[in-house]
PDB file of N, CA, C and O in Angstrom:
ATOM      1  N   UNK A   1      -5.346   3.206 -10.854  1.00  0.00           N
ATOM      2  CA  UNK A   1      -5.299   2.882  -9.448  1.00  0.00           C
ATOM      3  C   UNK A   1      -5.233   1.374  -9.310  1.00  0.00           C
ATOM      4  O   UNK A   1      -5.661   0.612 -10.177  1.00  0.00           O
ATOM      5  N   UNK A   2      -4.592   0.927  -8.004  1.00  0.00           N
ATOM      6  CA  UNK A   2      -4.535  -0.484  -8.003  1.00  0.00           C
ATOM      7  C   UNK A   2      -4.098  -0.867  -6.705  1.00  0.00           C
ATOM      8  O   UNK A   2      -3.680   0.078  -6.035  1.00  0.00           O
ATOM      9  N   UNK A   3      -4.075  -2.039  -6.131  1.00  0.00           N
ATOM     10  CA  UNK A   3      -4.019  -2.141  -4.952  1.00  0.00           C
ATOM     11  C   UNK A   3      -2.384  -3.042  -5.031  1.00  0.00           C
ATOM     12  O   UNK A   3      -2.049  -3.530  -6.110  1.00  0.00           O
ATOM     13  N   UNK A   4      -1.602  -3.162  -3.972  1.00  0.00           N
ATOM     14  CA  UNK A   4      -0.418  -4.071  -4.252  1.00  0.00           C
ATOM     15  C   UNK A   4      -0.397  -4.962  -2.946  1.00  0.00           C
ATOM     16  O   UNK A   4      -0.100  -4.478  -1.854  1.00  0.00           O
ATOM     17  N   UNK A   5      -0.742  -6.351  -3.127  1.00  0.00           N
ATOM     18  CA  UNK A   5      -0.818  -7.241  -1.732  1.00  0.00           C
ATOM     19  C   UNK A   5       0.755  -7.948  -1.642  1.00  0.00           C
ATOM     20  O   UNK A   5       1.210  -8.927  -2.232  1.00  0.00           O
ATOM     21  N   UNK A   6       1.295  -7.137  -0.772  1.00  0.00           N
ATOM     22  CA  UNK A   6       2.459  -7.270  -0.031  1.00  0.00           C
ATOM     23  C   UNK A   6       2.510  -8.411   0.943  1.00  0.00           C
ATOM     24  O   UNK A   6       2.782  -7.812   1.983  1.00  0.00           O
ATOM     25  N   UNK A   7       2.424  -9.582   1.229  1.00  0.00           N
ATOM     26  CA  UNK A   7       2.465 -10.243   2.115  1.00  0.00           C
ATOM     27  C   UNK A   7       1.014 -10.272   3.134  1.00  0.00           C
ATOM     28  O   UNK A   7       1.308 -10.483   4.310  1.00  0.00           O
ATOM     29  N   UNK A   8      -0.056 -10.147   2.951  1.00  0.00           N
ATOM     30  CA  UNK A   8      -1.147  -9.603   3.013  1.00  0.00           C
ATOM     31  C   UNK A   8      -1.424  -7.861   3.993  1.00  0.00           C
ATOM     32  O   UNK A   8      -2.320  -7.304   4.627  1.00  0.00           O
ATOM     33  N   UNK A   9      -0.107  -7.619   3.589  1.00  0.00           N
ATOM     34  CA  UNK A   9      -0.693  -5.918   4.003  1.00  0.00           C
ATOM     35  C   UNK A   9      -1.300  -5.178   2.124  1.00  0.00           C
ATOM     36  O   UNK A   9      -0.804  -4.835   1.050  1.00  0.00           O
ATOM     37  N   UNK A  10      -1.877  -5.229   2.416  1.00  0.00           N
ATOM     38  CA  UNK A  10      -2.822  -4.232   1.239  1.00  0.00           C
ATOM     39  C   UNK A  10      -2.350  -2.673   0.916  1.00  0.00           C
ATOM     40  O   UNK A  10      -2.615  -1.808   1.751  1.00  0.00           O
ATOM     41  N   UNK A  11      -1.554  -2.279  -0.464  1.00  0.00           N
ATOM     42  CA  UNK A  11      -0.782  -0.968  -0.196  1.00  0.00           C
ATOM     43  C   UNK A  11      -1.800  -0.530  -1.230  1.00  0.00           C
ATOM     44  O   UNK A  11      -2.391  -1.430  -1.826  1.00  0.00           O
ATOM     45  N   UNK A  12      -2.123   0.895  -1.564  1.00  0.00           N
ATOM     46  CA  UNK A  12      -2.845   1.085  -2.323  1.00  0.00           C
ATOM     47  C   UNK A  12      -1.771   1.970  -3.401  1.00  0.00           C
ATOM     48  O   UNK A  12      -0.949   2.779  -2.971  1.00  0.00           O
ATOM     49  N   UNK A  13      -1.915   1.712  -4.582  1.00  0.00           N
ATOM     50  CA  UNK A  13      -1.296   1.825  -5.779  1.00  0.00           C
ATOM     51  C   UNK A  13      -2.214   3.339  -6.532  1.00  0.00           C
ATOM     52  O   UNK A  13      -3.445   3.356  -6.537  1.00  0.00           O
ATOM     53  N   UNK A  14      -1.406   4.470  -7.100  1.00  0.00           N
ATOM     54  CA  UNK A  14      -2.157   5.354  -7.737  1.00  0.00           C
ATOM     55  C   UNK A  14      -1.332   6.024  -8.615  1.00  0.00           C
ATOM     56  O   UNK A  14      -0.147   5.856  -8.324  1.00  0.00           O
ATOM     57  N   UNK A  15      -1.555   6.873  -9.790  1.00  0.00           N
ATOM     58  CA  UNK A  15      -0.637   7.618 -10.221  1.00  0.00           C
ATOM     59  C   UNK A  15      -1.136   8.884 -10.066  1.00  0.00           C
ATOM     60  O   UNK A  15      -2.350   9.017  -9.916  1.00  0.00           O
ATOM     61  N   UNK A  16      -0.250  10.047 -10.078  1.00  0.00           N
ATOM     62  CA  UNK A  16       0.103  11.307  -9.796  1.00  0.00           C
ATOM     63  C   UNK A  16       1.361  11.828 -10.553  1.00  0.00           C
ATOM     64  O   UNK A  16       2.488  11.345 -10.436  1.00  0.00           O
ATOM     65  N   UNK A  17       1.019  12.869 -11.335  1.00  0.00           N
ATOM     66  CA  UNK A  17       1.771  13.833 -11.851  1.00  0.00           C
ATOM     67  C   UNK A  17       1.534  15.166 -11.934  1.00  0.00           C
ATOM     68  O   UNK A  17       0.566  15.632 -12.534  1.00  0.00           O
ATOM     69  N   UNK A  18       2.585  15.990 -11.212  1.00  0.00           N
ATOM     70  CA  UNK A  18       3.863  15.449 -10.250  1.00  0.00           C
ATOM     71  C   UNK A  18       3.396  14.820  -9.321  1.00  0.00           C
ATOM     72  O   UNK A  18       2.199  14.732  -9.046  1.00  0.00           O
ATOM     73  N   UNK A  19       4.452  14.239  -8.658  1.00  0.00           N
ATOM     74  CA  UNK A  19       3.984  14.440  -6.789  1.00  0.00           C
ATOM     75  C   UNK A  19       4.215  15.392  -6.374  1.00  0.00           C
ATOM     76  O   UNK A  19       5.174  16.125  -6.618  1.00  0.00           O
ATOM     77  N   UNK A  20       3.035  15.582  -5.408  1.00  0.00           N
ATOM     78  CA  UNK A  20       3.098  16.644  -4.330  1.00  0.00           C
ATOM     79  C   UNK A  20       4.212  16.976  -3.489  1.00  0.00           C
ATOM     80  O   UNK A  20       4.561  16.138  -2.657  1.00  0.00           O
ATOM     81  N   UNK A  21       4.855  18.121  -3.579  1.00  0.00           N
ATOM     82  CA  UNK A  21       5.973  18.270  -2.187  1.00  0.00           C
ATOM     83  C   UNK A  21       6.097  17.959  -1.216  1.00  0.00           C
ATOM     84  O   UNK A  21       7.218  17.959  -0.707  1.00  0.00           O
ATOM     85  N   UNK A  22       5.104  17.599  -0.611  1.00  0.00           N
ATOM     86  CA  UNK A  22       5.028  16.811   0.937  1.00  0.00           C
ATOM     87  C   UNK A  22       5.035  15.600   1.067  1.00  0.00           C
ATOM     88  O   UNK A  22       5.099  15.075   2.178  1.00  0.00           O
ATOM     89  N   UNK A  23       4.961  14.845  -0.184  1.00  0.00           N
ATOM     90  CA  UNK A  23       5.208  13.248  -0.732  1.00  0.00           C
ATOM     91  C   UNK A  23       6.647  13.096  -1.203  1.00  0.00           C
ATOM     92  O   UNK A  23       7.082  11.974  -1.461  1.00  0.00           O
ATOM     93  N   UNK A  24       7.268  13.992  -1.304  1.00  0.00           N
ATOM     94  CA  UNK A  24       8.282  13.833  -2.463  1.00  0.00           C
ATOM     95  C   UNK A  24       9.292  13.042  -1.938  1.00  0.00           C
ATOM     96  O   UNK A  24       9.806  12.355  -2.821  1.00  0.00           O
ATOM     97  N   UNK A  25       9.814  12.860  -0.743  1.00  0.00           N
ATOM     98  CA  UNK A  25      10.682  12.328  -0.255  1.00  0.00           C
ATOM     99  C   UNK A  25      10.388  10.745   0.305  1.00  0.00           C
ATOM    100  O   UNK A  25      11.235   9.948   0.708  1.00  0.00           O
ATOM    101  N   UNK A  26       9.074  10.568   0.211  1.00  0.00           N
ATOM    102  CA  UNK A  26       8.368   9.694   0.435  1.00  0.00           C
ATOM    103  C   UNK A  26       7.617   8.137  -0.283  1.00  0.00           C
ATOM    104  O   UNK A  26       6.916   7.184   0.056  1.00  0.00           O
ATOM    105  N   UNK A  27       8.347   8.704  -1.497  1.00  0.00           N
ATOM    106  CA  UNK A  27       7.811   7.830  -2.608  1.00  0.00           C
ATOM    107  C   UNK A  27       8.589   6.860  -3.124  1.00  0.00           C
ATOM    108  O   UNK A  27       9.773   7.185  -3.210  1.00  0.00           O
ATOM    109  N   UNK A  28       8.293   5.680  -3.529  1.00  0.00           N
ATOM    110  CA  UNK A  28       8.870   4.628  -4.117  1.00  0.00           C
ATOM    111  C   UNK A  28       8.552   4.450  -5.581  1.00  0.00           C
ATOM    112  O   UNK A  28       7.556   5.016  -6.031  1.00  0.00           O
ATOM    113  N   UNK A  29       9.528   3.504  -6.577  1.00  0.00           N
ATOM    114  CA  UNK A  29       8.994   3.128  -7.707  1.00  0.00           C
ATOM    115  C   UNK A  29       9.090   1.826  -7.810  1.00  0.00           C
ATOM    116  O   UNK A  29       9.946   1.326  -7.080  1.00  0.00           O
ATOM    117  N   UNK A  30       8.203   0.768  -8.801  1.00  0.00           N
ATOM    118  CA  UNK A  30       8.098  -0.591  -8.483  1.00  0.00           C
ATOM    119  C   UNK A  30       8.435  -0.686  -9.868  1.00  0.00           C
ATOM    120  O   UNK A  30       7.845   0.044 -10.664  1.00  0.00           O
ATOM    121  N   UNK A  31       9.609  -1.767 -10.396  1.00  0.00           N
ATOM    122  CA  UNK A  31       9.723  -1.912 -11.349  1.00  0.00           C
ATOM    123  C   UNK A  31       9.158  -3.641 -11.588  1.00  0.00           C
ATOM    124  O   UNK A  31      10.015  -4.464 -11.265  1.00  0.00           O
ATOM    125  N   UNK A  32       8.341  -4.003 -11.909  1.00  0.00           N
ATOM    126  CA  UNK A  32       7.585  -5.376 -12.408  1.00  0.00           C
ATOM    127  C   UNK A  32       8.182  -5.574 -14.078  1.00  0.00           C
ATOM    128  O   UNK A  32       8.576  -4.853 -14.995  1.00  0.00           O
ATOM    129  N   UNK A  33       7.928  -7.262 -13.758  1.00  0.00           N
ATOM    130  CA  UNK A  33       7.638  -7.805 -15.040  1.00  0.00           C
ATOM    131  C   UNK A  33       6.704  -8.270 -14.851  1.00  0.00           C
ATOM    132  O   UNK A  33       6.205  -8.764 -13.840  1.00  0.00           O
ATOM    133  N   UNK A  34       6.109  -8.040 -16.677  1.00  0.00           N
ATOM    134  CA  UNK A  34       4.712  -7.962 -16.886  1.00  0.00           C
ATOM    135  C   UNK A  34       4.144  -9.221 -16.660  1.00  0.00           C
ATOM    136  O   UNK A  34       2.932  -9.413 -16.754  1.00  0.00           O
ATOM    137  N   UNK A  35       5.169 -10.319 -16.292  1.00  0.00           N
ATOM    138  CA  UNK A  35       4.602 -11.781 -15.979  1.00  0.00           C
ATOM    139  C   UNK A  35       4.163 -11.861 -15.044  1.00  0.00           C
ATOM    140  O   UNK A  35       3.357 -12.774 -14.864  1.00  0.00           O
ATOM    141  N   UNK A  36       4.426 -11.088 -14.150  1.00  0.00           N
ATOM    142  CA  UNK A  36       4.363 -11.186 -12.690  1.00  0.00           C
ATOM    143  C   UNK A  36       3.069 -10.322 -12.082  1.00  0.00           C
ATOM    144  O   UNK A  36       2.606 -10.402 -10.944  1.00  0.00           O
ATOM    145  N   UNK A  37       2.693  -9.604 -13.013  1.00  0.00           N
ATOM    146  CA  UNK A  37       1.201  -8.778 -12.570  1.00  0.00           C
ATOM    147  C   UNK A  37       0.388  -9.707 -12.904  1.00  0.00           C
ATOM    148  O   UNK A  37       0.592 -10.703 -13.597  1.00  0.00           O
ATOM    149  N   UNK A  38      -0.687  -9.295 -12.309  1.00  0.00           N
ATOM    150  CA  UNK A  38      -2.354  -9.710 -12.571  1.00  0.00           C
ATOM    151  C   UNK A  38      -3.683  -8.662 -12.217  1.00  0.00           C
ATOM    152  O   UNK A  38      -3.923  -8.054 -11.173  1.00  0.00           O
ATOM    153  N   UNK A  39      -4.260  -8.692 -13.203  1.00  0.00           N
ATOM    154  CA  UNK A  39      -5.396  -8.127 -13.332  1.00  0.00           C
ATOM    155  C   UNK A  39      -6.258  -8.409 -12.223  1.00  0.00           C
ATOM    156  O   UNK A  39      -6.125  -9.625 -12.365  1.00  0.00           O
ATOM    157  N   UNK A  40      -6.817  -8.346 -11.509  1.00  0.00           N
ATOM    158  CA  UNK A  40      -8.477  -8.614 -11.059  1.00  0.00           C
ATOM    159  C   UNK A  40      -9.815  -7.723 -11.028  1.00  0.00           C
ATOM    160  O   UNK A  40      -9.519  -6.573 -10.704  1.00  0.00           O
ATOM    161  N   UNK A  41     -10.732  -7.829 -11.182  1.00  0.00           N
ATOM    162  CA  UNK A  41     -11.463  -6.841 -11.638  1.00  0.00           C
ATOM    163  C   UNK A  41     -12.201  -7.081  -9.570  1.00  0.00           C
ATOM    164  O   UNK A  41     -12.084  -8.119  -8.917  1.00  0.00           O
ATOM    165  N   UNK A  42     -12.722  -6.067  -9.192  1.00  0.00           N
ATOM    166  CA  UNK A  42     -13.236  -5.754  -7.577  1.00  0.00           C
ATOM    167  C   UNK A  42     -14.332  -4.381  -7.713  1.00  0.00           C
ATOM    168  O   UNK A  42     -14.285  -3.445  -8.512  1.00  0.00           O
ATOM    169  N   UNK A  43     -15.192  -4.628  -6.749  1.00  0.00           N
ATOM    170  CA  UNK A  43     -15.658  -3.447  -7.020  1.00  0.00           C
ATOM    171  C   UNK A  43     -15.820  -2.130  -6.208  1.00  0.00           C
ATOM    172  O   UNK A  43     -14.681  -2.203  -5.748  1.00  0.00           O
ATOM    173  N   UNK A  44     -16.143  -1.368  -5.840  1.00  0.00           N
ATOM    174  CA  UNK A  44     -15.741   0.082  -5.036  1.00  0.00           C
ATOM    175  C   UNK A  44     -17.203   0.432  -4.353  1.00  0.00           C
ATOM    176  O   UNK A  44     -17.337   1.442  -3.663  1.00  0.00           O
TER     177      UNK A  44
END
C-alpha cells in the first residue's frame, strides 16, 4: 500500500489481484522509474 501525492491531492495506492469487476474499467497503471520514487515511513 502507498499513498501517491499528485499535486497535493493524496491518491491512495494498493495492490489487488484480480480486480474486482466493478473496478475493472476504472483502473489505471503507473509506470515509474525507480529514481523517481521515494520511500517514507508514516504511521496509521
Amino acid at each position: 500500500m502507498g499513498i501517491l501525492d499528485l499535486d497535493g491531492a493524496l491518491i491512495l495506492l494498493d495492490l489487488v489481484d484480480p480486480i474486482p469487476r466493478e473496478f475493472s474499467d476504472t483502473w489505471v497503471e503507473l509506470y515509474l522509474q525507480r529514481e523517481n520514487v521515494a520511500l517514507c515511513p508514516y504511521d496509521v
